[in-house]
mmJSON file of the N, C-alpha and C atoms, coordinates in Angstrom:
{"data_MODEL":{"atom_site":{
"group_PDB":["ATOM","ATOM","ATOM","ATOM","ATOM","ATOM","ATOM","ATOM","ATOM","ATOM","ATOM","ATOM","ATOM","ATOM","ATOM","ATOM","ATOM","ATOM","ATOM","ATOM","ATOM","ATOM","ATOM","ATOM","ATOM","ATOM","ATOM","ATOM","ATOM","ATOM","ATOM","ATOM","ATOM","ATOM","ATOM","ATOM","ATOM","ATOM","ATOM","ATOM","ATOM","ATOM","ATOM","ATOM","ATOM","ATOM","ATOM","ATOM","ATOM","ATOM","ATOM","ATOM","ATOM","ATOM","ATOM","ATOM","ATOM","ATOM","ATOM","ATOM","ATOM","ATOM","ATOM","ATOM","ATOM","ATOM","ATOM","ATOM","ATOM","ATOM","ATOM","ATOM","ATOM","ATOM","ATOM","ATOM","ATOM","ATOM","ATOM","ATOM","ATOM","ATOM","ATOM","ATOM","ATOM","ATOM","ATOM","ATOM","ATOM","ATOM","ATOM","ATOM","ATOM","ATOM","ATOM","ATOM","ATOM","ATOM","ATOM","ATOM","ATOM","ATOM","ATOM","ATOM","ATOM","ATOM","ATOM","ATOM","ATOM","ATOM","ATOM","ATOM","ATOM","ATOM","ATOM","ATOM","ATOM","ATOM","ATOM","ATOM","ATOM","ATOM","ATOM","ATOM","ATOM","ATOM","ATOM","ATOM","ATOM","ATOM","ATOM","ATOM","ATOM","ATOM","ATOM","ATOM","ATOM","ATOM","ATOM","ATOM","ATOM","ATOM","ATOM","ATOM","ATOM","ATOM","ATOM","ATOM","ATOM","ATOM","ATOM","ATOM","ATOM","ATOM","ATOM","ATOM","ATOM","ATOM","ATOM","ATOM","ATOM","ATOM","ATOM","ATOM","ATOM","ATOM","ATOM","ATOM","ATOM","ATOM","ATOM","ATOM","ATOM","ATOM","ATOM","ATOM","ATOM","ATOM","ATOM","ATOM","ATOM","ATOM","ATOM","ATOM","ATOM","ATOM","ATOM","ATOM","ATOM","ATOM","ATOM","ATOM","ATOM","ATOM","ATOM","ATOM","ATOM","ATOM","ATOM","ATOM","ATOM","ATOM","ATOM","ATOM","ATOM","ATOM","ATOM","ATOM","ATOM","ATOM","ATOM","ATOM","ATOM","ATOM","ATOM","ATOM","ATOM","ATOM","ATOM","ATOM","ATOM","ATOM","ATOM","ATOM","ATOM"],
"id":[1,2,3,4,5,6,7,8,9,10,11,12,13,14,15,16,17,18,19,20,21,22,23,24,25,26,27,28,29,30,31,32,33,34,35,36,37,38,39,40,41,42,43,44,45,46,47,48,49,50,51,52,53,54,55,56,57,58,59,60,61,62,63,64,65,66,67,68,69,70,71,72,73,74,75,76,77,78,79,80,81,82,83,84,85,86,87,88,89,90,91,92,93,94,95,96,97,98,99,100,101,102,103,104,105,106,107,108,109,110,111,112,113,114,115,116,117,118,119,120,121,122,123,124,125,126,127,128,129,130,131,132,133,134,135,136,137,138,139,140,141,142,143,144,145,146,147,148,149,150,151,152,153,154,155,156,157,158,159,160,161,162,163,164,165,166,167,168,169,170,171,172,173,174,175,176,177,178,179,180,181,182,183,184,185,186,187,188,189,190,191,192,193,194,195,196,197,198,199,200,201,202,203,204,205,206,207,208,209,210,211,212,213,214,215,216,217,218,219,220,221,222,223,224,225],
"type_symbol":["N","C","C","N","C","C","N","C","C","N","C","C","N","C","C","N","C","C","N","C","C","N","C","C","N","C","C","N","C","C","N","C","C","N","C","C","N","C","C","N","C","C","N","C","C","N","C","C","N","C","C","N","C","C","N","C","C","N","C","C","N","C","C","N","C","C","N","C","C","N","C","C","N","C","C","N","C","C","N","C","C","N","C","C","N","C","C","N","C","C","N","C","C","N","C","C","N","C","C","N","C","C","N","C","C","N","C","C","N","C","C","N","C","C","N","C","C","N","C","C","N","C","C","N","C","C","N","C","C","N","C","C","N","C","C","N","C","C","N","C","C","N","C","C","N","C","C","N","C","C","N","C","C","N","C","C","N","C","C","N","C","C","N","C","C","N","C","C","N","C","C","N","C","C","N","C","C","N","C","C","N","C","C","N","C","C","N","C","C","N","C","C","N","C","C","N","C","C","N","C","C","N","C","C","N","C","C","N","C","C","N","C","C","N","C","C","N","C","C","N","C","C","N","C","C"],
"label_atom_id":["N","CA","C","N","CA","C","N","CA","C","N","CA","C","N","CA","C","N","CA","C","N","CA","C","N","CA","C","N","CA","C","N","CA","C","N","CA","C","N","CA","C","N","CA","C","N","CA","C","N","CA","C","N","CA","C","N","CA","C","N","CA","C","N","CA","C","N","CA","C","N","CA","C","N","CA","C","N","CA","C","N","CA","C","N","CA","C","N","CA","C","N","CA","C","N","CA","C","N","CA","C","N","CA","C","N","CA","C","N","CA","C","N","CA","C","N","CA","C","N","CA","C","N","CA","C","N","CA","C","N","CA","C","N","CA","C","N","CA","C","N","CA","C","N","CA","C","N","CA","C","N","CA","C","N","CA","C","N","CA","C","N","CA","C","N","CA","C","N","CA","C","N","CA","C","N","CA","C","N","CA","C","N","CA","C","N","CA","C","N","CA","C","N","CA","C","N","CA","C","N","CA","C","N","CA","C","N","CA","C","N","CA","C","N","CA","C","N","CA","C","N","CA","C","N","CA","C","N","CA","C","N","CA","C","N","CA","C","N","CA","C","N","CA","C","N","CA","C","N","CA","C","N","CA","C","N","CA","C","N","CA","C"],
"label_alt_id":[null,null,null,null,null,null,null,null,null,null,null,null,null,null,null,null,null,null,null,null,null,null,null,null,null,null,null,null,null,null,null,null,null,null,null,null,null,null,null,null,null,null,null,null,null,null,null,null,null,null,null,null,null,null,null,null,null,null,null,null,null,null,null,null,null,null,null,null,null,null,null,null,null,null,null,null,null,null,null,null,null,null,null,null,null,null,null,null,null,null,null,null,null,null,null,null,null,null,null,null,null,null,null,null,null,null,null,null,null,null,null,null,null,null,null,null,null,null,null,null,null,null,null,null,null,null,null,null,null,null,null,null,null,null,null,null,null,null,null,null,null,null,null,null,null,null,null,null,null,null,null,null,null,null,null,null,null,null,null,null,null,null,null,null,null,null,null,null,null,null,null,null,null,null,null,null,null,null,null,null,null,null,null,null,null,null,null,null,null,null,null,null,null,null,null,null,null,null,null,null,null,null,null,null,null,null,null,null,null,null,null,null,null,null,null,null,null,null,null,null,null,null,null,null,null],
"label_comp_id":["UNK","UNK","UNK","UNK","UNK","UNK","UNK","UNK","UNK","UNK","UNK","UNK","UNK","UNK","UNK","UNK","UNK","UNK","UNK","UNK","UNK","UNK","UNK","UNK","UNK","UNK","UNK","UNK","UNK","UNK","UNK","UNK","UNK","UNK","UNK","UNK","UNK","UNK","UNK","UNK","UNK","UNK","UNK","UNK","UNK","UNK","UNK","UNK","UNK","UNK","UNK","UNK","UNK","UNK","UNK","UNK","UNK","UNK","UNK","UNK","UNK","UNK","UNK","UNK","UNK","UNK","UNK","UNK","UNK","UNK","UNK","UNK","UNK","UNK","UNK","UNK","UNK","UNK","UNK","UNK","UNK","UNK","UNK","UNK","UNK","UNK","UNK","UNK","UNK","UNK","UNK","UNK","UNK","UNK","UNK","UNK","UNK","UNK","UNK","UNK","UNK","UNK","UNK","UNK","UNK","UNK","UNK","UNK","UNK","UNK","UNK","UNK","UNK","UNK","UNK","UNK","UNK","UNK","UNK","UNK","UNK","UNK","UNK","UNK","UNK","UNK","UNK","UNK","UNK","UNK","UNK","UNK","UNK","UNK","UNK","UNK","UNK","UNK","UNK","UNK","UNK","UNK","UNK","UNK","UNK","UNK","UNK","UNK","UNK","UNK","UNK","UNK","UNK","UNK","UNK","UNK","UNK","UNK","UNK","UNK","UNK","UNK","UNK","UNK","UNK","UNK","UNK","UNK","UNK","UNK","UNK","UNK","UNK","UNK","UNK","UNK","UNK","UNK","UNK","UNK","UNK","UNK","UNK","UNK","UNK","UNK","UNK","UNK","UNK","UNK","UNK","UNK","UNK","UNK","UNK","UNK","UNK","UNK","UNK","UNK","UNK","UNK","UNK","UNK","UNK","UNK","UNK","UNK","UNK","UNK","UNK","UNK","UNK","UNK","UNK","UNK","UNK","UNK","UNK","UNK","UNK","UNK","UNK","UNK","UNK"],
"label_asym_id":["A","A","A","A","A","A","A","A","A","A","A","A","A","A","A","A","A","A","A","A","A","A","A","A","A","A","A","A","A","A","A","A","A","A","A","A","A","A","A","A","A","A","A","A","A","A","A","A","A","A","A","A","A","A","A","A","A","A","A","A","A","A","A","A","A","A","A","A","A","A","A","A","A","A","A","A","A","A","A","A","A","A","A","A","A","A","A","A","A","A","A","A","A","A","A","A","A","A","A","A","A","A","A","A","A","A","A","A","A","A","A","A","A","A","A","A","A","A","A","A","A","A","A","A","A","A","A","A","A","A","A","A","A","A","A","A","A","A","A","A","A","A","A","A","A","A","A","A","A","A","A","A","A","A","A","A","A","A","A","A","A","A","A","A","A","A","A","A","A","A","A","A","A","A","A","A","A","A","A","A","A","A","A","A","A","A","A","A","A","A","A","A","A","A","A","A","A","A","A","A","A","A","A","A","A","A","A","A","A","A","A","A","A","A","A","A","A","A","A","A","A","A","A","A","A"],
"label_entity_id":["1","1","1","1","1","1","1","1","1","1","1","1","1","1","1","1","1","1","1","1","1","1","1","1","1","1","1","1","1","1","1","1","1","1","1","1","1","1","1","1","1","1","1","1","1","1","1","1","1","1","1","1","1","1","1","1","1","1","1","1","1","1","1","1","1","1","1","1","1","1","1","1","1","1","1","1","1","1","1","1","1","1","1","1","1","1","1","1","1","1","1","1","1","1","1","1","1","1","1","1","1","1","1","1","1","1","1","1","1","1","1","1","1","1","1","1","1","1","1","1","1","1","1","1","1","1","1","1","1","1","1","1","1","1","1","1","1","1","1","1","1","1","1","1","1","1","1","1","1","1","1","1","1","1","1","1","1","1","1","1","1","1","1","1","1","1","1","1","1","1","1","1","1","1","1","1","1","1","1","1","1","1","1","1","1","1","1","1","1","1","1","1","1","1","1","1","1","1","1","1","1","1","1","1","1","1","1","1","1","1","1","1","1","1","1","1","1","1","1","1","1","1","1","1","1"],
"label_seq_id":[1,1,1,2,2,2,3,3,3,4,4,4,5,5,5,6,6,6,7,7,7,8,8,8,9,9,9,10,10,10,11,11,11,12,12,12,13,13,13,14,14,14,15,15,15,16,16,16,17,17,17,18,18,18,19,19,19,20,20,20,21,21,21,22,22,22,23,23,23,24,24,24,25,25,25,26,26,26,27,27,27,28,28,28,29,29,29,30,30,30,31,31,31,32,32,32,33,33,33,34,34,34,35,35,35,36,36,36,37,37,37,38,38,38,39,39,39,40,40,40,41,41,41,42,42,42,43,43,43,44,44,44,45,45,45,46,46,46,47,47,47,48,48,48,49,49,49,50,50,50,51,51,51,52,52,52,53,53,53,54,54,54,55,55,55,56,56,56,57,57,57,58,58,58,59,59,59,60,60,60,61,61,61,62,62,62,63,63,63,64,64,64,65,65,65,66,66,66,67,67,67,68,68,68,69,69,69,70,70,70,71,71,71,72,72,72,73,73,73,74,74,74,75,75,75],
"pdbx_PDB_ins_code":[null,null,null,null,null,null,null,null,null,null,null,null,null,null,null,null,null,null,null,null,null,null,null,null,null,null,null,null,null,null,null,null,null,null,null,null,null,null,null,null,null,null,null,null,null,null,null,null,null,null,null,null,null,null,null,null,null,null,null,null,null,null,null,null,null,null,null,null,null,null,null,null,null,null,null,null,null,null,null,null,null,null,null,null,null,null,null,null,null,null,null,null,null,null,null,null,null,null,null,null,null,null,null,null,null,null,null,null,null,null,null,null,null,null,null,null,null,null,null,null,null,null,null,null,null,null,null,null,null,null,null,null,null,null,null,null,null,null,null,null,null,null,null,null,null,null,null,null,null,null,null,null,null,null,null,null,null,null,null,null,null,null,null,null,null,null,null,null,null,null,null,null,null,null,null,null,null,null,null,null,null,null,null,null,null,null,null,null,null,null,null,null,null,null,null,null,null,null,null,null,null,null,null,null,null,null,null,null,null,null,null,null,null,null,null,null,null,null,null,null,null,null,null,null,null],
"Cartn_x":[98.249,99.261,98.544,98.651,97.848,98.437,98.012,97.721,97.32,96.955,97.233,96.041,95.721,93.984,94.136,94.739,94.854,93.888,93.967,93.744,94.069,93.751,94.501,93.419,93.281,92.433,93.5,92.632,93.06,92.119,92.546,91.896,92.292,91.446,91.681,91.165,92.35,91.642,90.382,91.397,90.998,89.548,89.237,87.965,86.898,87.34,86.841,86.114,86.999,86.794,87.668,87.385,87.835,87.307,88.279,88.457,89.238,88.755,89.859,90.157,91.399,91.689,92.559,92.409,92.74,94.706,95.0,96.624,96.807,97.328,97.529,98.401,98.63,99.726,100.532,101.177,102.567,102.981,102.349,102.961,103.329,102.833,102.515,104.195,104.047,105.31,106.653,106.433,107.29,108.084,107.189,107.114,107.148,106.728,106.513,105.466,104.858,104.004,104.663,104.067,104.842,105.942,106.896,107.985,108.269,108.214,108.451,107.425,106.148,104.922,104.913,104.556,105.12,106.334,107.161,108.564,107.875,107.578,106.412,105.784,105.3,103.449,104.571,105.421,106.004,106.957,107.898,108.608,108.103,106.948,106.089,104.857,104.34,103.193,103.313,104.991,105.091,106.568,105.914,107.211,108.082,109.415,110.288,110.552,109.781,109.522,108.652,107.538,106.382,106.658,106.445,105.798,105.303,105.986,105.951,104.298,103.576,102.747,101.537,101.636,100.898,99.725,98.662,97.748,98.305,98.951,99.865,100.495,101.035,101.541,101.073,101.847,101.01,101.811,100.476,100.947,100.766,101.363,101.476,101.237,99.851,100.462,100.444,101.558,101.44,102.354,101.149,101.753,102.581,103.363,104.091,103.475,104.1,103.559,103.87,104.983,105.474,104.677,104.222,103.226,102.261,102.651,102.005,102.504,103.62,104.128,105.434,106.145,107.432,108.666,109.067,109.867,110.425,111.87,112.302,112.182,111.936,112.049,110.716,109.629,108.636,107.303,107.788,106.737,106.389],
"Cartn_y":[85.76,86.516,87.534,87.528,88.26,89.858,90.71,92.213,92.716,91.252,91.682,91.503,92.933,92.952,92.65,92.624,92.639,93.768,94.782,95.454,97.199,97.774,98.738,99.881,100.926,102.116,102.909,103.206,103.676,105.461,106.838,108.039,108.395,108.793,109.713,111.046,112.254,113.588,114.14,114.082,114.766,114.885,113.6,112.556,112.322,112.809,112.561,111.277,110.099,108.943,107.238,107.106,105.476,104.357,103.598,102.18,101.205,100.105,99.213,98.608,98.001,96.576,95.666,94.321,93.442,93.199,93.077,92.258,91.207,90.638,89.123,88.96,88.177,87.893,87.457,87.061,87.044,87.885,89.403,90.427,91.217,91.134,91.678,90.921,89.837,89.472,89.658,89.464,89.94,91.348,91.96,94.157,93.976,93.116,93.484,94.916,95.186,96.36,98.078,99.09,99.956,100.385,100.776,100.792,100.044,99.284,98.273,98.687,98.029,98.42,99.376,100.609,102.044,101.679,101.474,101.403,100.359,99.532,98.451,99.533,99.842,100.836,101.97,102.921,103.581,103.491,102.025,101.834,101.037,100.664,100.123,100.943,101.796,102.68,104.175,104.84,106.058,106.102,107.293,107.66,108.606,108.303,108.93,110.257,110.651,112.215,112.75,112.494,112.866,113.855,115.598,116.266,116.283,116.832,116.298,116.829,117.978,118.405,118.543,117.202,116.835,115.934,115.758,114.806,113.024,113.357,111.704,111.384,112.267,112.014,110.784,110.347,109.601,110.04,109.73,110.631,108.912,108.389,107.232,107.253,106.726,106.402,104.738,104.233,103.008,102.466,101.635,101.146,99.492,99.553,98.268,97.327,96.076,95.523,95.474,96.589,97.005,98.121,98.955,99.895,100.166,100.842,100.897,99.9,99.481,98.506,99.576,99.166,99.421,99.975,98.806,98.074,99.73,99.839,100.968,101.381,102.819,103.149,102.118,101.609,101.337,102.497,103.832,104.755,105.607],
"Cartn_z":[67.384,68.083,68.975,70.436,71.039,70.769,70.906,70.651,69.236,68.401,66.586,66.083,65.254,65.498,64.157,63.126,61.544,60.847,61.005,60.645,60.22,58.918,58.898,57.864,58.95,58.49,57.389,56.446,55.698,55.684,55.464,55.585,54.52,53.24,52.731,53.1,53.218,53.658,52.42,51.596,50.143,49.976,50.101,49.365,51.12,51.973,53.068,53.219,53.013,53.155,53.987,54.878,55.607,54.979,54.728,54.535,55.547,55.516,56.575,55.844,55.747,55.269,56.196,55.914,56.692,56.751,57.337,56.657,57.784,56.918,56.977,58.027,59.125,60.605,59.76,58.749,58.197,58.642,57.338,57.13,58.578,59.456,60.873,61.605,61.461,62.505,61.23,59.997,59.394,59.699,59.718,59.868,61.054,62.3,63.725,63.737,63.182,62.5,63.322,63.698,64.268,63.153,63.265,62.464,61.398,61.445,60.254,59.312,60.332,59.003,58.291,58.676,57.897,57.063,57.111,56.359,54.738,55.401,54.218,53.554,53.604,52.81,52.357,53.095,52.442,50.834,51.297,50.047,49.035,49.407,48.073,47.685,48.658,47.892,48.005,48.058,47.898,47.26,45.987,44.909,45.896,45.637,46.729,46.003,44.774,44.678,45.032,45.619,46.081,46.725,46.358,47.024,48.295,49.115,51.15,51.117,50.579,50.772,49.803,49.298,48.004,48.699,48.065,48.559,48.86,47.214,47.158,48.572,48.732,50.175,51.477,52.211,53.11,54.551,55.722,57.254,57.717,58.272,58.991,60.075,60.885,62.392,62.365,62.881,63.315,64.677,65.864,66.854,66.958,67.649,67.592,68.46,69.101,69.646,71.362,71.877,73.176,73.14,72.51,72.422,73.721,74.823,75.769,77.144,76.947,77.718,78.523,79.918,80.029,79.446,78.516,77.816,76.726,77.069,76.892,75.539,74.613,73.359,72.889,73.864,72.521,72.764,72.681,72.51,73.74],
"occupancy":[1.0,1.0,1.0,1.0,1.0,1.0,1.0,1.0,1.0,1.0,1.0,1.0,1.0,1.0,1.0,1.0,1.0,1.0,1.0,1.0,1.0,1.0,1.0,1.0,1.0,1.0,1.0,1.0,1.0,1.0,1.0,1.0,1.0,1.0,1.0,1.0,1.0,1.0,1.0,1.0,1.0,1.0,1.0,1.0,1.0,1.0,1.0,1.0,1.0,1.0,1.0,1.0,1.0,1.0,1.0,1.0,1.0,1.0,1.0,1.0,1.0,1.0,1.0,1.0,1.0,1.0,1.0,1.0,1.0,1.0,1.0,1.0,1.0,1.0,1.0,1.0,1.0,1.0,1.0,1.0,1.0,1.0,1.0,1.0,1.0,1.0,1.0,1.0,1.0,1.0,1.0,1.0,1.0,1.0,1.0,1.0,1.0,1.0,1.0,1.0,1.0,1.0,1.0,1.0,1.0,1.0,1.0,1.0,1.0,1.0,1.0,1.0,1.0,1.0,1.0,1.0,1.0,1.0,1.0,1.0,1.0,1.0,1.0,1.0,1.0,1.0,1.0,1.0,1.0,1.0,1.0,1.0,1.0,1.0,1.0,1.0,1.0,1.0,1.0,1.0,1.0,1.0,1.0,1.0,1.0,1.0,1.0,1.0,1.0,1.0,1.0,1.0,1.0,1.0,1.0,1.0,1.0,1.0,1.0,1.0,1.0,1.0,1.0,1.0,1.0,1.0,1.0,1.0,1.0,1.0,1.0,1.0,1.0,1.0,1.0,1.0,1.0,1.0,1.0,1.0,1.0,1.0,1.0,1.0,1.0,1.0,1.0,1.0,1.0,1.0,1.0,1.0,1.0,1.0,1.0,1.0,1.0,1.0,1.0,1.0,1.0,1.0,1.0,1.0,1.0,1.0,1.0,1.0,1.0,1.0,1.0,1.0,1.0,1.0,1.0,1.0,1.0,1.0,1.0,1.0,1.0,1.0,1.0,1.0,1.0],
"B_iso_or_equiv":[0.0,0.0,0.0,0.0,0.0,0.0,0.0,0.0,0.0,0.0,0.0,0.0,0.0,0.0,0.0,0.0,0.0,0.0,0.0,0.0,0.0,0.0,0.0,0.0,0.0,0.0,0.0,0.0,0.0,0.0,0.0,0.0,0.0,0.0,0.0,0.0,0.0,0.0,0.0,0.0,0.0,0.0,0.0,0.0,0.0,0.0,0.0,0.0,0.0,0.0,0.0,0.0,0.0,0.0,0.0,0.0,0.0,0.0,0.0,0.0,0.0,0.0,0.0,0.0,0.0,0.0,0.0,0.0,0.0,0.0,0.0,0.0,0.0,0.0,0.0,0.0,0.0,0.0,0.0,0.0,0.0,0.0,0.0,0.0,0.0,0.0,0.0,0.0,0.0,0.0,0.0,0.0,0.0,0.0,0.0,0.0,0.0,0.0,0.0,0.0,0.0,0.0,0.0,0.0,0.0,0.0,0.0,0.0,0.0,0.0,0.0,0.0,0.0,0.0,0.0,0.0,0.0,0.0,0.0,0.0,0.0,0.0,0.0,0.0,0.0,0.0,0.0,0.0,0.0,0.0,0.0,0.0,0.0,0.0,0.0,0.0,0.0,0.0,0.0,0.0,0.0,0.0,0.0,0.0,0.0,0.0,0.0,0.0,0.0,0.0,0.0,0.0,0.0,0.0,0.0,0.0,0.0,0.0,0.0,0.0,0.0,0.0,0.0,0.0,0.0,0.0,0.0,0.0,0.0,0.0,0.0,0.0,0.0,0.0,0.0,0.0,0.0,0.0,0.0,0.0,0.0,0.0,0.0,0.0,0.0,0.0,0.0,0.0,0.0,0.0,0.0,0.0,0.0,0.0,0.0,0.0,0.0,0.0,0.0,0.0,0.0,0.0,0.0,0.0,0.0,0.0,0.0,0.0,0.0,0.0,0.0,0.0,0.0,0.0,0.0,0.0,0.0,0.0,0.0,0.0,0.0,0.0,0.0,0.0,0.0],
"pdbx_formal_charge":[null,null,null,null,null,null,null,null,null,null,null,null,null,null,null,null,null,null,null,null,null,null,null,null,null,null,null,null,null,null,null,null,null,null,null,null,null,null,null,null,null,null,null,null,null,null,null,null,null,null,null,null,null,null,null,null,null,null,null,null,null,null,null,null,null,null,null,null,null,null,null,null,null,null,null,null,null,null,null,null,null,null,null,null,null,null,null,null,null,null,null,null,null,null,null,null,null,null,null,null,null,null,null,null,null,null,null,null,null,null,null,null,null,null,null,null,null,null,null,null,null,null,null,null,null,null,null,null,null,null,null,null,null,null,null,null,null,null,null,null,null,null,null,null,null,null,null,null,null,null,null,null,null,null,null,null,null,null,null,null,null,null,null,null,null,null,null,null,null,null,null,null,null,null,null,null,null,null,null,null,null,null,null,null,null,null,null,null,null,null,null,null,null,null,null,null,null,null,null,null,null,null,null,null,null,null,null,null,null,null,null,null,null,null,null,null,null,null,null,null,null,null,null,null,null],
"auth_seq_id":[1,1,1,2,2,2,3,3,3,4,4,4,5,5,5,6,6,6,7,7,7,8,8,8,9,9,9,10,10,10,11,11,11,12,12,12,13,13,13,14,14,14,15,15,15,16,16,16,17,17,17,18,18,18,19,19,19,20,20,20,21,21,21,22,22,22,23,23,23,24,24,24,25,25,25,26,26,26,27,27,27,28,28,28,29,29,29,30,30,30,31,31,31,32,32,32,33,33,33,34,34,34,35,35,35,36,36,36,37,37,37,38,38,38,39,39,39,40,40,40,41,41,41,42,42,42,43,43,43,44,44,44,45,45,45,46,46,46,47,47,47,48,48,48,49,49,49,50,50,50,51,51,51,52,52,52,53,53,53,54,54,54,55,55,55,56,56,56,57,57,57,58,58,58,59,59,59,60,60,60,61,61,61,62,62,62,63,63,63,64,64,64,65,65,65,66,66,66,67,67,67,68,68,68,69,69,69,70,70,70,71,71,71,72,72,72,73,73,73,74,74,74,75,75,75],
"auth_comp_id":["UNK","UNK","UNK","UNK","UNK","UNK","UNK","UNK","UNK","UNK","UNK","UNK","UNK","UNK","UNK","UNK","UNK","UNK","UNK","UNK","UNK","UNK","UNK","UNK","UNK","UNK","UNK","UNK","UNK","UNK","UNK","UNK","UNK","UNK","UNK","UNK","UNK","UNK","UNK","UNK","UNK","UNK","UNK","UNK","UNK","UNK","UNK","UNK","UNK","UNK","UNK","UNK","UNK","UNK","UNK","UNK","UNK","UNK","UNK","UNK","UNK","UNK","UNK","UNK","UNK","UNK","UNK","UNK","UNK","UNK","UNK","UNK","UNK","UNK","UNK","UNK","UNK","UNK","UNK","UNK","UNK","UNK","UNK","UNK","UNK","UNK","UNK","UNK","UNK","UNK","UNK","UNK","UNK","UNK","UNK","UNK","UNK","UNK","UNK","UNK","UNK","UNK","UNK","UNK","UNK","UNK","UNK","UNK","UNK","UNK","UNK","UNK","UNK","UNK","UNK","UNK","UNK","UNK","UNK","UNK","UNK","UNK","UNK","UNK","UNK","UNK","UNK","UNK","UNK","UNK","UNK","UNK","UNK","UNK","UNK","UNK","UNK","UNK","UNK","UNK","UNK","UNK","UNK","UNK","UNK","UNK","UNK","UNK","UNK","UNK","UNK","UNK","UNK","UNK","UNK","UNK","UNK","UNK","UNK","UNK","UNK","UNK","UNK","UNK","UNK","UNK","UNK","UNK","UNK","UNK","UNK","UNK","UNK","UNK","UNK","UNK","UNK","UNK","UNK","UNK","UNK","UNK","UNK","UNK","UNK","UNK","UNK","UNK","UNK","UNK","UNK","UNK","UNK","UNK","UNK","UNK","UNK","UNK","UNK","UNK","UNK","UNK","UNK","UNK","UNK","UNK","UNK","UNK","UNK","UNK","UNK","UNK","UNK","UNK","UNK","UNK","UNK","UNK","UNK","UNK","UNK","UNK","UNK","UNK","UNK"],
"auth_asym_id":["A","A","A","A","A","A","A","A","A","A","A","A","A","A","A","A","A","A","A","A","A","A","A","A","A","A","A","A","A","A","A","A","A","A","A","A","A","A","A","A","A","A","A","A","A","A","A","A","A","A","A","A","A","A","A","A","A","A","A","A","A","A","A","A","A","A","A","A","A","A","A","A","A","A","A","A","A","A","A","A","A","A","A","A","A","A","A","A","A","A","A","A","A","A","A","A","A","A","A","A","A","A","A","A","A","A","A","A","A","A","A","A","A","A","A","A","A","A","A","A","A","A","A","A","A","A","A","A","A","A","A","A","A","A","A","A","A","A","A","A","A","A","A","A","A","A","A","A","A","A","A","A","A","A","A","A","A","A","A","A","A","A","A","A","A","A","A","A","A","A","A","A","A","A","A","A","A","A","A","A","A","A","A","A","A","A","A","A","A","A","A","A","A","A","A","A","A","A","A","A","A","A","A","A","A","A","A","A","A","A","A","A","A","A","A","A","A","A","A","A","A","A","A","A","A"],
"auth_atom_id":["N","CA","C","N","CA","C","N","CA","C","N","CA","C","N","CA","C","N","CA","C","N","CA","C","N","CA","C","N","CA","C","N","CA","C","N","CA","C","N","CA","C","N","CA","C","N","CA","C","N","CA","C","N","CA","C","N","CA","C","N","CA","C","N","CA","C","N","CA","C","N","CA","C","N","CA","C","N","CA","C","N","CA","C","N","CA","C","N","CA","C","N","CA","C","N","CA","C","N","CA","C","N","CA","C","N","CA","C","N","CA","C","N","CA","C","N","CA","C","N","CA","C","N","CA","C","N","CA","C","N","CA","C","N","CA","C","N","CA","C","N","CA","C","N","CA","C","N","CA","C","N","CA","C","N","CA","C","N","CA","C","N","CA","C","N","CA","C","N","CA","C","N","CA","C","N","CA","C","N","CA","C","N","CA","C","N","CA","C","N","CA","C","N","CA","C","N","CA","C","N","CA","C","N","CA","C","N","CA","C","N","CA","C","N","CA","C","N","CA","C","N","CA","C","N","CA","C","N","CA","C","N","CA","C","N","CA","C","N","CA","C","N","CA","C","N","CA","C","N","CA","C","N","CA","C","N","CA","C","N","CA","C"],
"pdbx_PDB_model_num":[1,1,1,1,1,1,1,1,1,1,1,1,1,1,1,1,1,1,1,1,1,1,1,1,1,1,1,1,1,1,1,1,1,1,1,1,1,1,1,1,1,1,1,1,1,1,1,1,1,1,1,1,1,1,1,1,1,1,1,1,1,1,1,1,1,1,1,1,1,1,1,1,1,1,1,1,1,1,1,1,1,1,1,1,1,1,1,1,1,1,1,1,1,1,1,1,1,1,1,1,1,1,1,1,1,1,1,1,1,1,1,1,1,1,1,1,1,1,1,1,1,1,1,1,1,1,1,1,1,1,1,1,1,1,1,1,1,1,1,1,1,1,1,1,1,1,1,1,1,1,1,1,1,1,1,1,1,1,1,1,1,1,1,1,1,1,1,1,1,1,1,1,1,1,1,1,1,1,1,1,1,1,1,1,1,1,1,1,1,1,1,1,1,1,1,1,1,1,1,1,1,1,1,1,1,1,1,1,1,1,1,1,1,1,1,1,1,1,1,1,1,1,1,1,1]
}}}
């Protein structure tokens, strides 16, 4: 899928540490990544009590695939 690099940085502040990991072009055109993706990682790897200002916490950036294009409301 052209613009889809499969990949996803991971930062911990805390621990002052990056990881990448790969994800799979399923999950990508599934999520359309951008919005979706975040929405993914959020409701499966954050307790919806989490402390807004806790380490647990997670800051999301993720781009879609109009991302830098025209094409109205993509960013």
């Amino acid at each position: 899928m052209p613009g889809f690099i499969g990949r996803l940085a991971r930062v911990d502040l805390s621990k002052g540490k990056v990881r990448e990991e790969e994800i799979e072009e399923e999950v990508f055109r599934k999520f359309l990544g951008g919005k979706g993706l975040a929405a993914k990682i959020i409701l499966e790897e954050l307790d919806p009590n989490v402390d807004p200002f806790s380490p647990e916490n997670k800051l999301i950036f993720a781009t879609g695939p109009l991302t830098g294009t025209a094409y109205p409301g993509s960013g």
